[in-house]
C-alpha positions, 0 to 999 in steps of 0.5 A, a space after each residue: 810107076 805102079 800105072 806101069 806095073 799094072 799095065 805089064 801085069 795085064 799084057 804079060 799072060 799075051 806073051 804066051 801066046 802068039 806074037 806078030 812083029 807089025 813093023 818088021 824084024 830088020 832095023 829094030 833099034 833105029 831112032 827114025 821107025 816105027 816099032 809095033 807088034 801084036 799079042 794075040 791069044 787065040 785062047 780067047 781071040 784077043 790081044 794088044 797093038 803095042 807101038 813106039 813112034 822113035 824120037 826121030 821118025 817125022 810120021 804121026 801115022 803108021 799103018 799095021 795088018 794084023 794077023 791071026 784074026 777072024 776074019 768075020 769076027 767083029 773086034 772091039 779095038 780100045 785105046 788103053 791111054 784115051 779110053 776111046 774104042 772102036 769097032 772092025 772086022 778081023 778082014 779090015 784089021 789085016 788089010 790095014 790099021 792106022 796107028 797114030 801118035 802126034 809127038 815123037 818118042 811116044 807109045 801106044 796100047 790098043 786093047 782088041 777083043 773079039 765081040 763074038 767071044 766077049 760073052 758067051 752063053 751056058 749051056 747045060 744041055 738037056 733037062 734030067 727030070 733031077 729033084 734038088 731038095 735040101 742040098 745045102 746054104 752053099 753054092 759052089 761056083 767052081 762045081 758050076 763052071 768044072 760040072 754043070 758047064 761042061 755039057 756030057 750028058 750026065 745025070 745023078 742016076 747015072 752014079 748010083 749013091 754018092 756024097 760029095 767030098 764037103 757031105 763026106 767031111 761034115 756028114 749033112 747030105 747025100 745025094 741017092 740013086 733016085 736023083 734026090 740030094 737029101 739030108 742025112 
C-alpha cells in the first residue's frame, strides 16, 4: 500500500497539467479495452503513460500517439515497474508507441522525460568586475537560484549602500557602494 502511495505522490502534481486521453473517451468502463492516458507538464516537458489492459481484452499489445510533445526533443521513456528505459523522439512517440502487457487485468507506468531539459545550464550573465571579501560562513542556496540565476544584468553598484535582511538581524556585514561586501 505505501508502494502505492508513493506512486500517486509522484504522479499527482501532473494532473495539473495537461491530459491527453490515449484510448479515446467513448466506452471507458468496458472489461474488453484498453484504458490509457497522458499526463504532460510542459512546465518541465515531462510526463507519464498511464494503461490498464481490462481483464477480458485478449490484446497483449497496444499502440498510443502521444501528444503535446517536441517533436525534435529526445525523450527518455522509463518503465516504472522494470526499471527498463528507452530513448525516442517526440515525432516517434506521436505517431506510434506500443504499450505491452502480458496478462489481462494489469497496468503499467511509463516515466517520459525530455533529455534537452533533463539538465540545464547556469548561466549568470556577464562578469561585474564585484569583489566579494568577507560576506559570511553561509551560502544561501535560495539567494543563488531567485538572484544570481536569473540573469538581468544587475550589479551591486547598481544599489548603492544595502544590508541584506540576515546582516540587518545580526549586524555582521554590509555590502557598499564600491562592489565590496565587507565586515561591519
Amino acid at each position: 500500500m505505501r508502494d502505492r502511495q508513493a506512486e500517486f505522490k509522484e504522479l499527482r502534481p501532473y494532473f495539473y497539467e495537461d491530459y491527453y486521453p490515449l484510448s479515446g473517451i467513448n466506452n471507458i468502463t468496458s472489461e474488453n479495452i484498453w484504458l490509457a492516458y497522458q499526463l504532460y507538464r510542459p512546465s518541465d516537458d515531462s510526463g507519464y503513460i498511464v494503461a490498464f489492459r481490462r481483464k477480458d481484452n485478449p490484446d497483449k499489445s497496444y499502440t498510443v500517439n502521444l501528444s503535446g510533445l517536441h517533436p525534435d526533443h529526445t525523450y527518455i521513456l522509463t518503465n516504472k515497474d522494470t526499471g527498463e528505459a528507452i530513448k525516442k523522439t517526440g515525432k516517434e512517440l506521436a505517431n506510434g508507441f506500443t504499450l505491452t502487457l502480458d496478462n489481462p487485468q494489469s497496468s503499467l507506468i511509463i516515466k517520459y522525460q525530455s533529455s534537452t531539459t533533463a539538465i540545464q545550464k547556469l548561466s549568470v550573465g556577464k562578469k561585474t568586475g564585484v569583489k566579494l571579501r568577507a560576506i559570511g560562513a553561509e551560502l544561501d542556496p535560495h539567494f543563488l537560484s531567485q538572484n544570481v540565476t536569473r540573469n538581468d544584468g544587475a550589479k551591486a553598484e547598481d544599489s548603492g549602500s544595502h544590508r541584506c535582511e540576515t546582516c540587518q538581524r545580526n549586524g555582521t556585514a554590509k555590502l557598499t557602494g564600491d562592489g565590496d561586501a565587507t565586515m561591519v
